[in-house]
N, C-alpha and C positions, 0 to 999 in steps of 0.2 A: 448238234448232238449226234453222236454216233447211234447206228445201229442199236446196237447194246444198250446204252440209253435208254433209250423207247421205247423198248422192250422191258426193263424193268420198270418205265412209266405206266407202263400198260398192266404189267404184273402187280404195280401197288395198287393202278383202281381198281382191278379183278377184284385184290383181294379185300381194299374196303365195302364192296358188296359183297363179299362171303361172309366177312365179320358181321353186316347186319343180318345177314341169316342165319347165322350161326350165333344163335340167340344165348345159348347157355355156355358158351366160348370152350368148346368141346375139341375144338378141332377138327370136326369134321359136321357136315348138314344130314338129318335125319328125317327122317320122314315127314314127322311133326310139324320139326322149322320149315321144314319144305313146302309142307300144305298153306302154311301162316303167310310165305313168303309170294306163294301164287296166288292166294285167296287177296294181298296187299296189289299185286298185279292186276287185280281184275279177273283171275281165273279159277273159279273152283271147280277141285276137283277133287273125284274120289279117292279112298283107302288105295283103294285096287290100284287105281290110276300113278300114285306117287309111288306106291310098291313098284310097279313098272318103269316109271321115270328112272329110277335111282338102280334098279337092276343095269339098265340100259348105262347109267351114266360110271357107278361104281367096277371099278377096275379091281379093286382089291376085294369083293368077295363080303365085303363088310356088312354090304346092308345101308350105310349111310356113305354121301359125299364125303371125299378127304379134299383139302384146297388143291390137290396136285387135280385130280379129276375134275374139278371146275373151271378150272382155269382152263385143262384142257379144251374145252367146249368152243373154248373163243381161240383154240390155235396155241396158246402160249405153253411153253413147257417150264412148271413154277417147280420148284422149290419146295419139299412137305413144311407145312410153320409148329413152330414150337412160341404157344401161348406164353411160354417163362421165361422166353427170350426178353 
């Protein structure tokens, strides 16, 4: 497999764990899903605390994850998803 390959291997399973936390298939992880999703990891955490996560992780100003910024986190430069695809 090529480079390129690998790289989109790597981008589908990013994005099969975004899709479980991105519970309401939004497009993007929100505070909410994000607390569900840490709290499933063994880590709870505060209001305050995911406000901060997602300032820190959101590039776009949004207020919640987009898949492009998740993905980011692990290196990969993804593709925004369109759920209607």
């Amino acid at each position: 497999p090529t480079s390129l390959d690998k790289a989109k291997a790597i981008e589908r399973e990013i994005f099969t764990v975004f899709q479980e936390f991105d519970a309401d298939k939004s497009g993007s992880i929100d505070a909410d899903e994000l607390g569900k999703a840490m709290k499933k990891l063994g880590r709870d955490v505060s209001e305050e605390e995911l406000q901060i996560m997602i300032q820190q992780i959101d590039t776009g100003g949004t207020g919640e994850v987009s898949f492009v910024d998740f993905a980011a986190l692990f290196g990969i430069e993804a593709s925004p998803i369109d759920y209607t695809e």
